[in-house]
N, C-alpha and C positions, 0 to 999 in steps of 0.2 A: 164503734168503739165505746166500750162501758164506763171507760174510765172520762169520756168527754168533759174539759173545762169550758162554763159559760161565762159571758159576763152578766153584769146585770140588765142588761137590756135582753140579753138573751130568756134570762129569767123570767122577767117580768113579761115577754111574748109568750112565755112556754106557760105562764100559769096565767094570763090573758089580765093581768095588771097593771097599775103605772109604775114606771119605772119608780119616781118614788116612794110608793109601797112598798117595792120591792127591796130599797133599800133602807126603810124604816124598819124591817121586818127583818134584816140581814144585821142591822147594827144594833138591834136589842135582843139580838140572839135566838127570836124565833124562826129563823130560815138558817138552814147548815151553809153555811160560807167560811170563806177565808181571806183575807187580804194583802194584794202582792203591790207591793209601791202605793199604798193607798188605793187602789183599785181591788173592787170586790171580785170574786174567781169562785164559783159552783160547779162541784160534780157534777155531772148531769145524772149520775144511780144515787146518789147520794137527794138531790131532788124529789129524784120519779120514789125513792123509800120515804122521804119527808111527806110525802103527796099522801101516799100508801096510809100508810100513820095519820093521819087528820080523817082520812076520809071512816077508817075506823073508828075513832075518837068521836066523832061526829055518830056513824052507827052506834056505838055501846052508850053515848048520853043520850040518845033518842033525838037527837039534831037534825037528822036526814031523814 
């Protein structure tokens, strides 16, 4: 399913992080998230295009 919801542990497994990271990065708004009762909730396409997007960003400054 494309539309899959993670939380953030899921996140922070899928992009091989600490959870914490993953939640500094979710609450200053550079990771796409949303919050349901205080609990963070990620698209899983909405990720795998955030991932997409960096790894470019990275190619075109000469980063990678």
């Amino acid at each position: 399913m494309t539309d899959e919801i993670l939380t953030i542990r899921e996140v922070a497994e899928l992009l091989k992080i600490n959870e914490k990271t993953a939640y500094k990065l979710a609450a200053e708004g550079k990771l796409p998230g949303f919050k349901v009762g205080g609990s963070w909730r990620f698209e899983r396409q909405e990720i795998a295009n955030w991932m997409k997007r960096k790894v470019e960003e990275q190619r075109r400054d000469g980063k990678a």
